[in-house]
C-alpha positions in Angstrom: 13.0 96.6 51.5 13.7 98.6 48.4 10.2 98.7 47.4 9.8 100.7 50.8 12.9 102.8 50.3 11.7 104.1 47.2 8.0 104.7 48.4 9.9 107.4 50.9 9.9 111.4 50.1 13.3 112.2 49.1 14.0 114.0 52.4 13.2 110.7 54.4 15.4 108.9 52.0 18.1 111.3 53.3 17.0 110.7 56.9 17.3 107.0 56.3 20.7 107.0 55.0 21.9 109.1 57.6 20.9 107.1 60.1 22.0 103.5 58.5 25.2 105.5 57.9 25.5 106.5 61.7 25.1 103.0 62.5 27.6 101.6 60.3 30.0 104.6 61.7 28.6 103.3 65.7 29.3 99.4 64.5 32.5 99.5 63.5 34.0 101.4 66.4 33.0 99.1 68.2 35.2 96.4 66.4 38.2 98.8 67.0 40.1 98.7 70.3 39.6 101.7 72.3 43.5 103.8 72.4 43.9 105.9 74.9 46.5 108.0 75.9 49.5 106.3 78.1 49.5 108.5 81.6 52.2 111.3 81.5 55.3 110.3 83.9 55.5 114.1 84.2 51.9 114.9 85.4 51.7 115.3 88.7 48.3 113.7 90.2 46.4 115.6 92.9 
């Protein structure tokens, strides 16, 4: 796998990285639970 990474331009090394970098970003937000906001008791709903 290195072998290939290194046979890559130096911009598609960039793109690469990027990319397993979004990933890693994507993968472990899925691992955190999603927080949303509690509903307002003073919001009045249409």
């Amino acid at each position: 796998m290195l072998m290939i990474f290194n046979a890559l331009s130096e911009q598609n090394k960039d793109i690469v990285l990027l990319v397993a970098k979004s990933v890693q970003v994507a993968q472990e937000a899925v691992k955190q639970p999603l927080h949303l906001p509690k509903p307002d008791s003073t919001a009045t709903r249409a």
